[in-house]
PDB file of N, CA, C and O in Angstrom:
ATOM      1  N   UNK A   1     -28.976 215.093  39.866  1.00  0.00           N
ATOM      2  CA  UNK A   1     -29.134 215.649  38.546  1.00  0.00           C
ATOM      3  C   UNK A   1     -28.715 217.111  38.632  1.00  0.00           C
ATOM      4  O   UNK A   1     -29.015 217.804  39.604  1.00  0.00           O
ATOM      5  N   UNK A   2     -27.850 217.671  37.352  1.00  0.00           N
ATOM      6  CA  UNK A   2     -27.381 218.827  38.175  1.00  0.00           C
ATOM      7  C   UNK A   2     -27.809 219.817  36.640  1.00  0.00           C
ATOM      8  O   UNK A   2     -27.972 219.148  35.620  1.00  0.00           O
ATOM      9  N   UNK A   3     -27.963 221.261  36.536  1.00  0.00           N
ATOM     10  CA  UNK A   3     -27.952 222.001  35.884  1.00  0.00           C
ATOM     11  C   UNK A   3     -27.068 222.433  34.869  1.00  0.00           C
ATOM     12  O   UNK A   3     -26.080 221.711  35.002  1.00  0.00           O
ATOM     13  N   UNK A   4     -26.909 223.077  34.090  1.00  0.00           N
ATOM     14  CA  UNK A   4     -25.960 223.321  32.899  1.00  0.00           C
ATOM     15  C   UNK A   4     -24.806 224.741  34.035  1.00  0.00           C
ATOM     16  O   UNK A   4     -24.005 225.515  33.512  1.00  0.00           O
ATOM     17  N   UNK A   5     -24.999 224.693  35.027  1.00  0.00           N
ATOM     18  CA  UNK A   5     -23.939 225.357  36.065  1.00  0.00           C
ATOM     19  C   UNK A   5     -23.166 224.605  36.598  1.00  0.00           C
ATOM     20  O   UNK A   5     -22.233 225.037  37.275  1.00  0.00           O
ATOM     21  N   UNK A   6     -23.358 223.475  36.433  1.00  0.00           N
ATOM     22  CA  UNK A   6     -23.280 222.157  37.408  1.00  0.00           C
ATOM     23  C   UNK A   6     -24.021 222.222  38.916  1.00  0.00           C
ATOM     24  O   UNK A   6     -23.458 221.581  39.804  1.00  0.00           O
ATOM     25  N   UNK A   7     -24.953 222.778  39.180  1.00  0.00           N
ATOM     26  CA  UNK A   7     -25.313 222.915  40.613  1.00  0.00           C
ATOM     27  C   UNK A   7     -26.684 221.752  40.118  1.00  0.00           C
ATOM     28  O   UNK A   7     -27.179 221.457  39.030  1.00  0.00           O
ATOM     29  N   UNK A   8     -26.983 221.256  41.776  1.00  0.00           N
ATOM     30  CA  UNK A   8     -28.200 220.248  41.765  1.00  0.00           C
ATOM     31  C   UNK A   8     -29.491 221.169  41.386  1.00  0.00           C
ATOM     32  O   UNK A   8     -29.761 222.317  41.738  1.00  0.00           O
ATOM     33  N   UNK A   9     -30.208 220.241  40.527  1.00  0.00           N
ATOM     34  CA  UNK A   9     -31.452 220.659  40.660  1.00  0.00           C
ATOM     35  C   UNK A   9     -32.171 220.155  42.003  1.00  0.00           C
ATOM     36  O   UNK A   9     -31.881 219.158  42.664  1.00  0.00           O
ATOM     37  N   UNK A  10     -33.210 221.125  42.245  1.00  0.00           N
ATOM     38  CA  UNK A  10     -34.197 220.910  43.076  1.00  0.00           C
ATOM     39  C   UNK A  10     -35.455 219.795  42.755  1.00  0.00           C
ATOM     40  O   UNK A  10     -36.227 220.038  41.828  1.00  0.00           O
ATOM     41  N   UNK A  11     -35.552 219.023  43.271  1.00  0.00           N
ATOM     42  CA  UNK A  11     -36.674 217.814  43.625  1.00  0.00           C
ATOM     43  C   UNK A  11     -38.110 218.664  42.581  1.00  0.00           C
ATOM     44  O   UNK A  11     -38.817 218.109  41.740  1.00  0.00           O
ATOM     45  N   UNK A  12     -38.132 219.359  42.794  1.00  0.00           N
ATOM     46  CA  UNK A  12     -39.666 220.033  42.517  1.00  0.00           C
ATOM     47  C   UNK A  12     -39.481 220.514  41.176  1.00  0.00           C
ATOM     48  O   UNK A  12     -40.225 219.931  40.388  1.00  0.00           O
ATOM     49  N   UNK A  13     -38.710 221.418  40.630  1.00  0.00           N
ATOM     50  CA  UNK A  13     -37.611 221.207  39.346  1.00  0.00           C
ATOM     51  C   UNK A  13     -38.059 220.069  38.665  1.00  0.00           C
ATOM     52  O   UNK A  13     -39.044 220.205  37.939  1.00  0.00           O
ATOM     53  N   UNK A  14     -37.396 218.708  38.785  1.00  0.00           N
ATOM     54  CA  UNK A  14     -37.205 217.814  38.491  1.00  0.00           C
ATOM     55  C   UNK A  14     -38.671 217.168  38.207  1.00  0.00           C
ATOM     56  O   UNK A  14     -38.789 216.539  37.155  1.00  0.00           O
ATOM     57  N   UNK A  15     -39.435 217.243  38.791  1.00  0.00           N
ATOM     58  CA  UNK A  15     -40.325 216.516  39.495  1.00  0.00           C
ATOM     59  C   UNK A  15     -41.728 217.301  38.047  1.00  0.00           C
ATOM     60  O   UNK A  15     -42.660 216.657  37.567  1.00  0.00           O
ATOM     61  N   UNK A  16     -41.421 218.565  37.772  1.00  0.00           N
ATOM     62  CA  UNK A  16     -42.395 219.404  36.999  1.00  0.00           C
ATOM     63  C   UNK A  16     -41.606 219.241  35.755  1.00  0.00           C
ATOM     64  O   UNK A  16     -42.440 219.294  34.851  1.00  0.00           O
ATOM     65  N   UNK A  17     -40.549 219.087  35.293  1.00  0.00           N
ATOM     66  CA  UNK A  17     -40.170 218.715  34.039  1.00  0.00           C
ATOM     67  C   UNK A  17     -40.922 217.155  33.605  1.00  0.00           C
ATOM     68  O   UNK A  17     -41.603 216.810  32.640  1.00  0.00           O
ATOM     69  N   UNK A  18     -40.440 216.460  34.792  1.00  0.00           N
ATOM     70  CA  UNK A  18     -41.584 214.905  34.551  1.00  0.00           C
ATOM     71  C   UNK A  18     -42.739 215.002  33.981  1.00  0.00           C
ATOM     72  O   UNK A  18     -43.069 214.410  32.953  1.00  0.00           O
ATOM     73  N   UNK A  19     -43.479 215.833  34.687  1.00  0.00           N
ATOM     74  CA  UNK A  19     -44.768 215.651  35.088  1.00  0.00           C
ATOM     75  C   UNK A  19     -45.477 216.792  34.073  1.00  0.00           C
ATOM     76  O   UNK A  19     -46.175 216.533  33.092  1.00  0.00           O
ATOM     77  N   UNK A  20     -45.230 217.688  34.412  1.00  0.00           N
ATOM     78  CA  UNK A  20     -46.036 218.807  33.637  1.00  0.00           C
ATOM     79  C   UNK A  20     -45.052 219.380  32.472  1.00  0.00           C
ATOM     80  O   UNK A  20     -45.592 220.455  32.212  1.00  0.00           O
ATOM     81  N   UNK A  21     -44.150 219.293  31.799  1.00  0.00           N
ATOM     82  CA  UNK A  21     -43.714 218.950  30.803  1.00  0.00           C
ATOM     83  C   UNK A  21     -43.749 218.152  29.866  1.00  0.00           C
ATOM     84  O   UNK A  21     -43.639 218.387  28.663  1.00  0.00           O
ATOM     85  N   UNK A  22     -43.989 216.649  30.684  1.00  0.00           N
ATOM     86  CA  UNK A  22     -44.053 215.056  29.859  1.00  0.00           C
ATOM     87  C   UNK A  22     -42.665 214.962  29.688  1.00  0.00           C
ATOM     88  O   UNK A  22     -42.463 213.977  28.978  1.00  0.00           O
ATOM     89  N   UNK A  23     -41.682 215.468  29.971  1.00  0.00           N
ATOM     90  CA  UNK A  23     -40.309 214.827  29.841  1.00  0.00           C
ATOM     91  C   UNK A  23     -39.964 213.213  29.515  1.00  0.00           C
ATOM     92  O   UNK A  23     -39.444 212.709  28.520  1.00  0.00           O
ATOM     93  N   UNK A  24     -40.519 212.544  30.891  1.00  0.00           N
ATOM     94  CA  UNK A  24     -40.492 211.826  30.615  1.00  0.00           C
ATOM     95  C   UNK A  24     -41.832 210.641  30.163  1.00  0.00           C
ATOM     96  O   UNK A  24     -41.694 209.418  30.118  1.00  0.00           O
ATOM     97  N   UNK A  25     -42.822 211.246  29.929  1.00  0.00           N
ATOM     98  CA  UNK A  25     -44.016 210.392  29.316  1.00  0.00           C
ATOM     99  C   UNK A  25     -44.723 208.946  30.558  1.00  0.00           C
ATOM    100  O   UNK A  25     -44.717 207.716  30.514  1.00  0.00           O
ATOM    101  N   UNK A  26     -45.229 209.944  31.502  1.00  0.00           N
ATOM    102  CA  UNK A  26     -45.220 209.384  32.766  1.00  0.00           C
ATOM    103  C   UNK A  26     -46.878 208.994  32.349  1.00  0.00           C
ATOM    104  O   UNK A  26     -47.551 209.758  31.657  1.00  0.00           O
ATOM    105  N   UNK A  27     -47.451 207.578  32.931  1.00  0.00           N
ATOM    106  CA  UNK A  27     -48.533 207.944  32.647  1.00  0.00           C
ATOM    107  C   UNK A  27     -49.523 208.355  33.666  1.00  0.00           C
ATOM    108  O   UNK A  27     -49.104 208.268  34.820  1.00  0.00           O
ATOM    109  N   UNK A  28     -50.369 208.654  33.564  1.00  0.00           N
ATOM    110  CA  UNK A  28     -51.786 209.473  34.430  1.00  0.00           C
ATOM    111  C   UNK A  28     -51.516 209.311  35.682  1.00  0.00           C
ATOM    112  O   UNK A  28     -51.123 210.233  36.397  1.00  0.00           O
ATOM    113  N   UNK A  29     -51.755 207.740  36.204  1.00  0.00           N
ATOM    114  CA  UNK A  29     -51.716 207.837  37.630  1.00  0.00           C
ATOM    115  C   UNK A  29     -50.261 208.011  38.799  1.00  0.00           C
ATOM    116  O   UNK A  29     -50.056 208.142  40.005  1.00  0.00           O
ATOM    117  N   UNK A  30     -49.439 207.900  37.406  1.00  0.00           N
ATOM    118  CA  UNK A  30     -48.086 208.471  37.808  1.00  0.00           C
ATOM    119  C   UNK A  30     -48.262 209.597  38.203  1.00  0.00           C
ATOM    120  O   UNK A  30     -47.770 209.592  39.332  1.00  0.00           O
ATOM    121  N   UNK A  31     -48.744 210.804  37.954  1.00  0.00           N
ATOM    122  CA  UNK A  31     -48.027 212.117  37.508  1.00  0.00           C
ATOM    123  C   UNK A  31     -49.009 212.372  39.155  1.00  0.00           C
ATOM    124  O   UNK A  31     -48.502 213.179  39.934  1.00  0.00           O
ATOM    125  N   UNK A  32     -50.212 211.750  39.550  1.00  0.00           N
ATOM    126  CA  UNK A  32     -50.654 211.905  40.747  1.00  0.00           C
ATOM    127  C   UNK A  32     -50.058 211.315  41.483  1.00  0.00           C
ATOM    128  O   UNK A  32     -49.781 211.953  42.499  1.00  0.00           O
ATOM    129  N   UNK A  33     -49.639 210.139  41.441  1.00  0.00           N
ATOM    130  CA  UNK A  33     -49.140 209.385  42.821  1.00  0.00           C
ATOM    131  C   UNK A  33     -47.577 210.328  42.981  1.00  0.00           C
ATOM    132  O   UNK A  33     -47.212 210.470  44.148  1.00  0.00           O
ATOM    133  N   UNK A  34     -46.644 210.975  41.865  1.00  0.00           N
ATOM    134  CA  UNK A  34     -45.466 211.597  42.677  1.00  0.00           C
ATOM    135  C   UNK A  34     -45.744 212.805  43.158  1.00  0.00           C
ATOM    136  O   UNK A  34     -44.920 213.363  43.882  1.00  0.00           O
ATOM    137  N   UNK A  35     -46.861 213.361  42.858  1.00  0.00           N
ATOM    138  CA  UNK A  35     -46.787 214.894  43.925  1.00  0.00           C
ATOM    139  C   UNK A  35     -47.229 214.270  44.874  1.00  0.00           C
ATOM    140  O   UNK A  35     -46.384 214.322  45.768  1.00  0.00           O
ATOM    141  N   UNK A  36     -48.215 213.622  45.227  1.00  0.00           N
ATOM    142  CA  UNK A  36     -47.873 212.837  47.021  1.00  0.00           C
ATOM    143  C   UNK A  36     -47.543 212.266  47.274  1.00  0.00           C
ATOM    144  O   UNK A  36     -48.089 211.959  48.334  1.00  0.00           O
ATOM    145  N   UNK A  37     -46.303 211.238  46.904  1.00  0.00           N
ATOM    146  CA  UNK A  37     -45.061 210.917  47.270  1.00  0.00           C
ATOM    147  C   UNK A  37     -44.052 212.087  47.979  1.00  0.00           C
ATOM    148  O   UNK A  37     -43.413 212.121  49.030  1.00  0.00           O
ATOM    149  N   UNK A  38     -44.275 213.148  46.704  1.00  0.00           N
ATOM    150  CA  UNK A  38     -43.198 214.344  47.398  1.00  0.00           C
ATOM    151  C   UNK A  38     -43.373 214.795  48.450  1.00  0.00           C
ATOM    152  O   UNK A  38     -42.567 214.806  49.381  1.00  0.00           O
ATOM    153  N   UNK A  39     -44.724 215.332  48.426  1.00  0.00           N
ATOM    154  CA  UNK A  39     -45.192 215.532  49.853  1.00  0.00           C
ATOM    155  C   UNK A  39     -44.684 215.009  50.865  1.00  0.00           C
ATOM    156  O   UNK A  39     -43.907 215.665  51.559  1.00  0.00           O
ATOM    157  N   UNK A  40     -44.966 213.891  51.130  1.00  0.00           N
ATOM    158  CA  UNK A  40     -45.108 212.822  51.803  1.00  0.00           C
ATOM    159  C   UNK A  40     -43.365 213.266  52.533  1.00  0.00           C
ATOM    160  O   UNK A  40     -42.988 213.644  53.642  1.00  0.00           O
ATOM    161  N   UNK A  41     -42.719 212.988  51.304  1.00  0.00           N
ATOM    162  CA  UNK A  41     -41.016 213.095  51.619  1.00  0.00           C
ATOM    163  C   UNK A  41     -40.538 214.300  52.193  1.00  0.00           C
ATOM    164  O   UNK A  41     -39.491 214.246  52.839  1.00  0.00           O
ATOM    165  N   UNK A  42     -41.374 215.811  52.011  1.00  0.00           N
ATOM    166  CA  UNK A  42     -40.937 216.642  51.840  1.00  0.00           C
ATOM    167  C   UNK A  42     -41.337 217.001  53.408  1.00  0.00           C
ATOM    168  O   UNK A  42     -40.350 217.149  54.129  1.00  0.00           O
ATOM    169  N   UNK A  43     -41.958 217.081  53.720  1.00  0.00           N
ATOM    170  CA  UNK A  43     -42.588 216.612  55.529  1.00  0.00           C
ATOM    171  C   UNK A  43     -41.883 216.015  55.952  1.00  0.00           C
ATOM    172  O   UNK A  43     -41.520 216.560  56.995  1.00  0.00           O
ATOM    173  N   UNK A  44     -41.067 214.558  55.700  1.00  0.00           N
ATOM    174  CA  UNK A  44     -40.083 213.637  56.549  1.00  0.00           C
ATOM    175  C   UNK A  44     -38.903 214.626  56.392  1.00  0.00           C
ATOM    176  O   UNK A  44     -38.409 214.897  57.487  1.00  0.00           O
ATOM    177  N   UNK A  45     -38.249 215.306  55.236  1.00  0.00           N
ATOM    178  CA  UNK A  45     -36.927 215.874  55.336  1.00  0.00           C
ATOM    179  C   UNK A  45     -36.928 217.184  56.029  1.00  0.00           C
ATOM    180  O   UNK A  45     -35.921 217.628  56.580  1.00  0.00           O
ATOM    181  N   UNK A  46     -37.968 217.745  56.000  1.00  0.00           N
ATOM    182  CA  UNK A  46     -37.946 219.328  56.330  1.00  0.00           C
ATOM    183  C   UNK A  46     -38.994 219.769  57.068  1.00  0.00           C
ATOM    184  O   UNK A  46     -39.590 220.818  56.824  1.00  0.00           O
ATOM    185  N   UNK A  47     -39.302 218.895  58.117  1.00  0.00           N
ATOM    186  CA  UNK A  47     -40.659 218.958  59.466  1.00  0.00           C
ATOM    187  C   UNK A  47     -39.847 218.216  60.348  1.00  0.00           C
ATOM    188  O   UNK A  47     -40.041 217.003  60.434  1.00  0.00           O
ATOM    189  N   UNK A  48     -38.651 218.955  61.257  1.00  0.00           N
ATOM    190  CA  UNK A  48     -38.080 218.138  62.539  1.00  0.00           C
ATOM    191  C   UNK A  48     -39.472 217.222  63.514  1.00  0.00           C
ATOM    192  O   UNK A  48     -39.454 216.051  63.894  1.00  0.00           O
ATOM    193  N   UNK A  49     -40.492 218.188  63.683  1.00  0.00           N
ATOM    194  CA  UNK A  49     -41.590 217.255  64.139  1.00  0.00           C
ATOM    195  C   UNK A  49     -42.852 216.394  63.738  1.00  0.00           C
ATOM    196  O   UNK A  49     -44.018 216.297  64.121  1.00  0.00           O
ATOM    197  N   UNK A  50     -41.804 215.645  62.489  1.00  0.00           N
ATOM    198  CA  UNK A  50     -42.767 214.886  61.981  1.00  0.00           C
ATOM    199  C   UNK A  50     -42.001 213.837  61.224  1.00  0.00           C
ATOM    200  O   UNK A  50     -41.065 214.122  60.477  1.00  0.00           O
ATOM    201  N   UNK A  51     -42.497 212.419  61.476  1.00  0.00           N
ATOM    202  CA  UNK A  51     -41.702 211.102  60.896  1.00  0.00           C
ATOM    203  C   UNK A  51     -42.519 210.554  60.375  1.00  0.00           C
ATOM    204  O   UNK A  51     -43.400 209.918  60.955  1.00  0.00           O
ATOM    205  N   UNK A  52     -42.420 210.665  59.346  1.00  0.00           N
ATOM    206  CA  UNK A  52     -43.489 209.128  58.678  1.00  0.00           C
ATOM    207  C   UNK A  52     -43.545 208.184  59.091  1.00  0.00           C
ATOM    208  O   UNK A  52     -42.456 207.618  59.186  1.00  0.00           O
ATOM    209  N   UNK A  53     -44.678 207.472  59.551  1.00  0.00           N
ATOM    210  CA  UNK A  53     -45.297 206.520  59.662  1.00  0.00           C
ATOM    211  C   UNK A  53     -45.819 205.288  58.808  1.00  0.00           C
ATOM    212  O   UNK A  53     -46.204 205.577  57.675  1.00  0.00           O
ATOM    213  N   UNK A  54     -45.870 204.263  59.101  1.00  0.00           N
ATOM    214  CA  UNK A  54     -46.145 203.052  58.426  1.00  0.00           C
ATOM    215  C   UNK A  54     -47.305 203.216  57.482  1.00  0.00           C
ATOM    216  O   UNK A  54     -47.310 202.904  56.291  1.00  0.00           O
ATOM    217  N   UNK A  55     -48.611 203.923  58.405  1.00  0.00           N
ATOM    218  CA  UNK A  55     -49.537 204.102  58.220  1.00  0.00           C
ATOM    219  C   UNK A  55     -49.363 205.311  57.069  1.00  0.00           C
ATOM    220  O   UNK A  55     -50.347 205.428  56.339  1.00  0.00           O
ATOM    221  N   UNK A  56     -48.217 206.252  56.798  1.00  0.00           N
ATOM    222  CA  UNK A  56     -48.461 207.139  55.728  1.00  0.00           C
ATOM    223  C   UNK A  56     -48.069 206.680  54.851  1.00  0.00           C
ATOM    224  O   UNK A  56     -48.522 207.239  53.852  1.00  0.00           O
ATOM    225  N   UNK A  57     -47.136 205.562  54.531  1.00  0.00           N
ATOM    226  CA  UNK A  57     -46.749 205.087  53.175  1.00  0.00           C
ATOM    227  C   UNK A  57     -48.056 203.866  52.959  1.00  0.00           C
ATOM    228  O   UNK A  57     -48.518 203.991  51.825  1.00  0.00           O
ATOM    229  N   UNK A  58     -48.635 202.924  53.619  1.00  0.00           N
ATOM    230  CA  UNK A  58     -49.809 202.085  53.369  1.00  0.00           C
ATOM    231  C   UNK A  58     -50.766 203.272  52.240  1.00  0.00           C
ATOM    232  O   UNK A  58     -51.182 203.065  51.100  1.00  0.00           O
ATOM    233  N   UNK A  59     -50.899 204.801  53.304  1.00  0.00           N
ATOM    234  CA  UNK A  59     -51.909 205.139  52.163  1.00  0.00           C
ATOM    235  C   UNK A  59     -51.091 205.598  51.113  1.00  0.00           C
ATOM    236  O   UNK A  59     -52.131 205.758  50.473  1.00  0.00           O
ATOM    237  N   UNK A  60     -50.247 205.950  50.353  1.00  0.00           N
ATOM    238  CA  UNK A  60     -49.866 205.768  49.211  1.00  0.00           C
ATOM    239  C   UNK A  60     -49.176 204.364  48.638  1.00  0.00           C
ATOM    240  O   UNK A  60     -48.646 204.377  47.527  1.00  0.00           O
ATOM    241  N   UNK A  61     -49.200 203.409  49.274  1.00  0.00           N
ATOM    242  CA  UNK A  61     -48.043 202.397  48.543  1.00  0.00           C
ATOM    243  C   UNK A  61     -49.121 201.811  47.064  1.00  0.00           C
ATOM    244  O   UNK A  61     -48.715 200.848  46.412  1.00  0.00           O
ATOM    245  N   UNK A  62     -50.208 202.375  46.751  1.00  0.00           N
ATOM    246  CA  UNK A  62     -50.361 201.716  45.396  1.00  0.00           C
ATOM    247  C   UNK A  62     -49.566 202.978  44.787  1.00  0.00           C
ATOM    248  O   UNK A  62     -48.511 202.639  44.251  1.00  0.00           O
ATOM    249  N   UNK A  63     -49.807 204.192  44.757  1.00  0.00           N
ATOM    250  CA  UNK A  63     -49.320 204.704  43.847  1.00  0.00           C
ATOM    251  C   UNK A  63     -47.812 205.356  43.902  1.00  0.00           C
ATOM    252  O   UNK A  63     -47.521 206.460  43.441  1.00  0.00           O
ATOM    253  N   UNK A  64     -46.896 204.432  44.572  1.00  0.00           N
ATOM    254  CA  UNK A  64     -45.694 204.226  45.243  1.00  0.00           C
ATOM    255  C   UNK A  64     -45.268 203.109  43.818  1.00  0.00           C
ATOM    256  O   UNK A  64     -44.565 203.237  42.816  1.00  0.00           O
ATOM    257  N   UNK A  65     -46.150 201.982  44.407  1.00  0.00           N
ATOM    258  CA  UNK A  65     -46.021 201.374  43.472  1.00  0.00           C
ATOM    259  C   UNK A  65     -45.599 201.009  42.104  1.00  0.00           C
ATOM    260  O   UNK A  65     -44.665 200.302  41.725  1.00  0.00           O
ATOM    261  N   UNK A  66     -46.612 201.732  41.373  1.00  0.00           N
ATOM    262  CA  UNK A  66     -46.655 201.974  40.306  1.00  0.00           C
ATOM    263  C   UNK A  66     -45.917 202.692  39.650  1.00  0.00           C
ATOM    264  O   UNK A  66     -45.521 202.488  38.502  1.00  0.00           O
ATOM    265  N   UNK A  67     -45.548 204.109  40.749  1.00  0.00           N
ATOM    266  CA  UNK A  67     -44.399 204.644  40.378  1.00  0.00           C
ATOM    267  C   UNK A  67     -43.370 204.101  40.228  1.00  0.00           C
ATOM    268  O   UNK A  67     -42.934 204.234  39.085  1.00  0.00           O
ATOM    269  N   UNK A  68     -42.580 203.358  41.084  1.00  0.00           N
ATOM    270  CA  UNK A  68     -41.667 202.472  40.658  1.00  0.00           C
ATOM    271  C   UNK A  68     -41.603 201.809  39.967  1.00  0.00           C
ATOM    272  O   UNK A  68     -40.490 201.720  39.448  1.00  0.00           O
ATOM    273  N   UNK A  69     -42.432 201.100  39.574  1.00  0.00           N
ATOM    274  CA  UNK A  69     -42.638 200.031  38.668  1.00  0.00           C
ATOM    275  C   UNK A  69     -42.205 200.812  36.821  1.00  0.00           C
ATOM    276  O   UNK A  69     -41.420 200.386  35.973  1.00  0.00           O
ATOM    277  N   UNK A  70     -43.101 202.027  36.801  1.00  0.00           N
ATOM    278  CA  UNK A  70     -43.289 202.987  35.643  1.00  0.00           C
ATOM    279  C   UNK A  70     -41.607 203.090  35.644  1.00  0.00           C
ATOM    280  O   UNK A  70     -41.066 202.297  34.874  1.00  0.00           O
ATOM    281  N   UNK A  71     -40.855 203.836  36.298  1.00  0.00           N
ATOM    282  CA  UNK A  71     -39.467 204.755  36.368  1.00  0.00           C
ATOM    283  C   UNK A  71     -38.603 203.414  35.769  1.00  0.00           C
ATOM    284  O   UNK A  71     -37.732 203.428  34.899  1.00  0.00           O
ATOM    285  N   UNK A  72     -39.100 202.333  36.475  1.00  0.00           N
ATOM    286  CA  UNK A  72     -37.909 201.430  36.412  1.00  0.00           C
ATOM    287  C   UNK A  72     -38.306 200.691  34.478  1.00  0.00           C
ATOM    288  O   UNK A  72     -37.491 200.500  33.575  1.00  0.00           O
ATOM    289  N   UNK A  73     -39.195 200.554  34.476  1.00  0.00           N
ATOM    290  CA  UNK A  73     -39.485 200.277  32.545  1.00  0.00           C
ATOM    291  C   UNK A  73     -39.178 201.595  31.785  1.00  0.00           C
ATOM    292  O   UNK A  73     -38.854 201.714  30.603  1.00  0.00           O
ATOM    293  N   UNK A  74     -39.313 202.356  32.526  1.00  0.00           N
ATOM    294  CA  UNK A  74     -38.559 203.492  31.163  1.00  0.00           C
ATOM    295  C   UNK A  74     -36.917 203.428  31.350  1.00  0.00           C
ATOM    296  O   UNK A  74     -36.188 203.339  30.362  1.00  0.00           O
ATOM    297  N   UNK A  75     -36.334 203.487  32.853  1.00  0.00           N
ATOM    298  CA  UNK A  75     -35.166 203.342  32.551  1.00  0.00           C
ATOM    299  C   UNK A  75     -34.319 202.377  31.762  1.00  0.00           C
ATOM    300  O   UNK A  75     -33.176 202.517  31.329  1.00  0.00           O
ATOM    301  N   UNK A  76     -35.347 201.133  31.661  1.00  0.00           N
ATOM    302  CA  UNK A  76     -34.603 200.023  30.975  1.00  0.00           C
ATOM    303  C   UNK A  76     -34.689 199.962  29.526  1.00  0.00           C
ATOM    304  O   UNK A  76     -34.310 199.083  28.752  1.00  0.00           O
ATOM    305  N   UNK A  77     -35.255 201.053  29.320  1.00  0.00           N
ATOM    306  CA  UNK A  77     -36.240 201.489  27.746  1.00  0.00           C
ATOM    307  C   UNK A  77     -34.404 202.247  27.143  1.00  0.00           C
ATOM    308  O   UNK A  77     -33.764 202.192  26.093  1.00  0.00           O
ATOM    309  N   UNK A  78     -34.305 202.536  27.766  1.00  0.00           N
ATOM    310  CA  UNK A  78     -32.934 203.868  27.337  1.00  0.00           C
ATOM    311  C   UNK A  78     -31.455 203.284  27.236  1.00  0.00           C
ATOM    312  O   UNK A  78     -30.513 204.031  26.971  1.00  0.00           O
TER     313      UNK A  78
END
């Protein structure tokens, strides 16, 4: 997704227009389960000493879940 410069937006950017904007009309347990999703991601891309584990997506995969589930009915909404 890129800016009116054409340069990428940033994840966190993106992520607070969703969420704390309502951009896109995320509901409740959405708007919690993607800030620790991000987390989650943001540790695997940018912590050389640290890999996610099975065990770190188990503790989020409900609200993994749901997130997906949510993104993918609005996209089909449009």
């Amino acid at each position: 997704i890129k800016d009116g410069n054409g340069d990428y937006r940033m994840l966190s950017h993106i992520i607070r227009a969703a969420v704390d904007k309502g951009q896109l009309n995320l509901g409740r347990e959405v708007k919690g389960a993607v800030k620790e999703i991000k987390i989650l991601g943001d540790r695997s891309a940018h912590n050389p000493r640290y890999t996610a584990k099975k065990a770190d997506f188990v503790r989020i995969q409900s609200g993994l879940r749901v997130t997906v589930e949510e993104l993918i009915q609005l996209a089909e909404m449009k």
